[in-house]
Every structure is written in C-alpha cells, then in structure tokens.
C-alpha positions, 0 to 999 in steps of 0.5 A, spaced: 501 704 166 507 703 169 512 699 166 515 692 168 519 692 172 520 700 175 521 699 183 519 703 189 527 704 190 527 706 182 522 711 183 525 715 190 532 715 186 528 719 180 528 726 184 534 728 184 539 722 180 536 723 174 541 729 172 546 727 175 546 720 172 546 723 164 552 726 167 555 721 169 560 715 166 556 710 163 560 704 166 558 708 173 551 707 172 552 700 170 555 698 176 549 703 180 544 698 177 548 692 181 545 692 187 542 686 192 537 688 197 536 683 202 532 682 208 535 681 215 534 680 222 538 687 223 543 687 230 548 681 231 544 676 225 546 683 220 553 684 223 554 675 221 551 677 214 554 683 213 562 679 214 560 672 213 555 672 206 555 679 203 561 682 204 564 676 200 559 676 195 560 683 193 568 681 193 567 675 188 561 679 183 562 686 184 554 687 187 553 691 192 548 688 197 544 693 201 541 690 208 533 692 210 531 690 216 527 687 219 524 682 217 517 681 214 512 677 212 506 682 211 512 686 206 513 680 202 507 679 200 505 686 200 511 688 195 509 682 191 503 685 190 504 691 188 510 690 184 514 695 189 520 691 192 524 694 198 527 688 199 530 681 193 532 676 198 529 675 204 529 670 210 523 666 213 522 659 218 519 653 216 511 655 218 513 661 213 515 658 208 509 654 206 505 659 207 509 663 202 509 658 197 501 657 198 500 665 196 506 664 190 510 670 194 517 667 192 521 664 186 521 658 184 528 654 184 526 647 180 531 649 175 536 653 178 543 649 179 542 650 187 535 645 185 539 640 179 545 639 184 544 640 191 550 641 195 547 636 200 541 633 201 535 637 202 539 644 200 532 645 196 526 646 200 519 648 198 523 654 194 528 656 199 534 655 200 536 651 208 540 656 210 541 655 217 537 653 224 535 655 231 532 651 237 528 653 243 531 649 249 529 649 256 535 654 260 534 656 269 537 659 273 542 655 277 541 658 283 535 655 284 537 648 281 544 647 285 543 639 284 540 641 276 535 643 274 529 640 268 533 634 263 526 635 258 520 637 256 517 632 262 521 635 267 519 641 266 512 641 266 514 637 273 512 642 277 513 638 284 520 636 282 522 642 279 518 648 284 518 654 281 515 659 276 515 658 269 516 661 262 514 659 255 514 664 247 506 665 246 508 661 239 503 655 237 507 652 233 513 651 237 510 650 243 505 644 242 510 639 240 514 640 246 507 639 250 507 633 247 514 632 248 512 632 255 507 628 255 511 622 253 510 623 245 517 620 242 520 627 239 520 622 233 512 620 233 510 627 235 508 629 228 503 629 226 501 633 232 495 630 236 493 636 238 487 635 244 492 631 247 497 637 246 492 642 249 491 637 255 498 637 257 498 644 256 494 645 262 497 641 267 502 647 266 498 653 265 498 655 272 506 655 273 506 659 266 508 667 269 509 669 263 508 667 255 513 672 253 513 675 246 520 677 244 526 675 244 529 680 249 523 680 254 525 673 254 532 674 257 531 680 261 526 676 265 531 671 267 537 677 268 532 680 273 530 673 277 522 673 274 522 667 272 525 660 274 525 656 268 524 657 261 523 655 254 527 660 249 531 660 243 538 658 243 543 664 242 539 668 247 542 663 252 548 662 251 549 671 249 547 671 258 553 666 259 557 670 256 555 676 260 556 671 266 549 670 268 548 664 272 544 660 267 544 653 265 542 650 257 539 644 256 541 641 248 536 634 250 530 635 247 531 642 243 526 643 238 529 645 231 527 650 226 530 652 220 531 658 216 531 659 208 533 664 204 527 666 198 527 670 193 521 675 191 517 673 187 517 678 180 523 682 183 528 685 177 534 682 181 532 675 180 538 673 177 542 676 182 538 674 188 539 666 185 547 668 185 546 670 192 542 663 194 547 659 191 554 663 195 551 663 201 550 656 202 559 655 201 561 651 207 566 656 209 561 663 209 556 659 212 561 656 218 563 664 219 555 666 219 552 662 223 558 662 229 558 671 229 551 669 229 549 664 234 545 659 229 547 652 227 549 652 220 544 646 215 550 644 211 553 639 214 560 641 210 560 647 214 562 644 221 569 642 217 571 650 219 569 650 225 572 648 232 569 642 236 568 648 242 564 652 236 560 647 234 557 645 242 554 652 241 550 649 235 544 647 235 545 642 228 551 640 230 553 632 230 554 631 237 547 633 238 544 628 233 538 624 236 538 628 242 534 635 239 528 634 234 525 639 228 519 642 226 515 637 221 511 643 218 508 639 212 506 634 217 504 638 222 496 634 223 492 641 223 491 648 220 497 652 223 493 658 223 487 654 227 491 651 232 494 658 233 487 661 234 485 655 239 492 657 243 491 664 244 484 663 246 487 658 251 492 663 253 486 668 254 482 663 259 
C-alpha cells in the first residue's frame, strides 16, 4: 500500500534524486520540500500571478511556488481521487465552485483565520477564497455604429435598431441570464432564472447569432478580422484589442459579473501552505497589482485604495460600476445548471 500522502511529483523526483538528496545538506532538502504548486490560466493571467502574488509570497515565506497550467476541473477531482496531486491551489468560477464542494474536491476553510476573520465581507465562499471577477459585456465595431452601437442586453437583441450580425460564448450559464436580461428582467430579479422565458428570447436572436464562439482568442479574432458586428465577450479580451488600436467599443451597462476563487486540493500534503497562500493573495495591495497586469477586477474592495481612478475604469468590480453590472447568482440559479446546459446545446444544434 503506498503510504499517505507520497505524490505524483514525489514519485517522478525518485530516479534520479535519491543520491543526490543523501549527499546533500540536510537544510537544502528542507527547503526542497517548501514548494506550492498552484494551478493558473497560463499567459498574461500567469504573468500577473507571477509578480503580484507568487513572487511576494516565496519573498515573505521562503516557499517556493511552481505554476501549472492550464486550468483544470477534470485534474482536480482526478487528482483528489488518486491521491496524485500535480497542482495544490487551484482557481475556479462560480458554477465550479459548487460543483467542487458537491463531489468534496476542496479543503474546508470553516476554521482557518481567512474564515474567523474575514478581510471583508463574503472574502469566504463555499470553501474559496474571492479573489477577483471578470464580465462578459457587449463590444462592436464602431465603424458600423458611427452614432453608437447596442447600450444593453435589449439593444442588442434589437436586430432592426441595431442591424448586423451577431456573437455570443456557447456557455449556458453565462448567456441565459443576459436573455432574460434583454427581455426586460430587472438584472436584480433575474435570479432565479426562469428558464423557458430565457429560451424564449434566445430564439428571437438565434438567426443573427454568426457564431457561438468557444474560446476567448476565437472571440477576438472575429472582431479583429470584421466577421461579426456585435458580440458578447469577456471584459479583458476587449480592452487587450483597444489597446492594440482596434476600433472596438465596450459597454460596462449590464455587464455580467463571475467571480473567481482560489481552493485548496483536498487531502493535498501542502495544506498548511496552500492556506497561507489563500490568505497572502487576498492583501489589497497584491490583489490591486494581479488584477491590473491581468485585466480582472479585484473582489477586495481594499484594493482599489492602490489603484488610480483610470486603472479601476478598466475593472469590472470597481465602485463607478456599482448598480450599472449584475453577478452571477449560482446558488439561486432556479434549475440543474448541467440540465440547463444539455437543453441549450440542443438548442443551439436546432
């Protein structure tokens, strides 16, 4: 029987360490041992990590943490299963995190400090830490809007105001609040979701709809190339084509809000440092710098006091925002996500 606690990363270390760990300074294999391993998005979000949270962290503790990438639900709770862990810290979404906490994938933080005092309100969710969020908000190309383009989710399922083609993520759980959204729903009475009426105004889009893209880049290249008119996409993926000088105009009215949390693996050997970790990356001033490099908007609201007026514009949580977005309400989501999920991509298929 293997013994408690012996990992994947333990055991591809064997081969070739054993001799030379036996000749090495006892203090050196000590500090070996001091290693996080923490689960990121990879590019521009890793980068962020890298200089806003890890590299502070290893600074303060002496731990070294080691990024793995990508990002991955099906490794979690494969990992958890097998007791092999690659990764101790990972990141996941609202919807992920529930699902997490139904198959006990992640530690429980009811009795860490982060839990017993939290640096601001709702810090602790279903075992995570609130990190920071991202919004899917309505860009177009200003050259076939000279006047303006879509204002809302209603305006943009206007086909005769707003002529042109259409875009949306082929994502169930992010798109059928905006279509409630659009069909009048208040974005704070649209939870619990009232699903047939959603799928009711969906179709009223559907034929305007060119694509239902996938992944983030497919998203950017079909506005870059003039494929689509009017889309609906996540937040940093528009403001990285202004930056680029694209002619490409954000709407922050009606943007929809999800939030991601930092967990722990569940029986990983590193839990004490994975709750260090949690702790650390929740400090205002890390936070501020994270979500700046990486275009998220930070969940601590302390973290806006180090960041300028035209750094937080860019931030989809940041006060000047307040009343105008709205947040994904998983808990109350008013059916199975996974069911509602399955109808919408035989929808799509119709």
């Amino acid at each position: 029987m293997a013994q408690k606690g012996f990992t994947r990363r333990a055991a591809l270390s064997l081969g070739g360490g054993i001799v030379a760990g036996l000749a090495a300074p006892y203090f050196k294999r000590v500090r070996a041992a001091e290693v996080l391993h923490i689960n990121t998005w990879g590019g521009v979000w890793e980068r962020a990590a890298i200089k806003n949270l890890f590299e502070p962290f290893t600074r303060d503790t002496g731990i070294e943490i080691r990024p793995v990438s990508p990002v991955s639900f099906a490794k979690l709770a494969q990992q958890v299963r097998s007791g092999a862990y690659e990764f101790d810290v990972t990141t996941l979404g609202a919807g992920e995190i529930i699902r997490a906490n139904q198959a006990n994938l992640v530690e429980k933080l009811d009795n860490t400090d982060l839990a017993k005092s939290p640096p601001f309100p709702g810090a602790v969710f279903q075992n995570g830490a609130s990190s920071h969020a991202f919004a899917t908000v309505i860009a177009y190309q200003k050259a076939k809007y000279p006047n303006g383009g879509p204002q809302n989710w209603a305006d943009f399922w206007n086909l005769e105001k707003f002529q042109g083609s259409r875009c949306m993520q082929r994502y169930a759980s992010r798109i059928l609040p905006i279509a409630l959204a659009a069909d009048g729903v208040p974005t704070d009475k649209l939870y619990p979701l009232d699903i047939n009426r959603a799928f009711r105004s969906l179709d009223k889009i559907k034929p305007a709809v060119r694509v239902w893209w996938t992944q983030g880049q497919q998203s950017q290249q079909l506005l870059r190339d003039g494929e689509i008119d009017c889309i609906a996409l996540w937040h940093a993926r528009t403001l990285e084509l202004i930056d680029q000088g694209q002619p490409v105009e954000i709407v922050w009215n009606q943007a929809e809000i999800e939030r991601a949390y930092w967990v722990v693996a569940r029986g990983t050997p590193n839990k004490d440092n994975a709750m260090r970790f949690l702790e650390a990356a929740l400090r205002p001033e890390r936070l501020a710098g994270f979500c700046r490099d990486s275009l998220n908007g930070p969940l601590n609201p302390a973290a806006f006091n180090h960041l300028s007026e035209a750094e937080a514009a860019r931030m989809p949580t940041a006060p000047a925002y307040k009343g105008k977005v709205f947040e994904q309400d998983i808990l109350n989501f008013g059916a199975d996500v996974n069911a509602a999920t399955q109808r919408f991509e035989r929808w799509i298929g119709t």
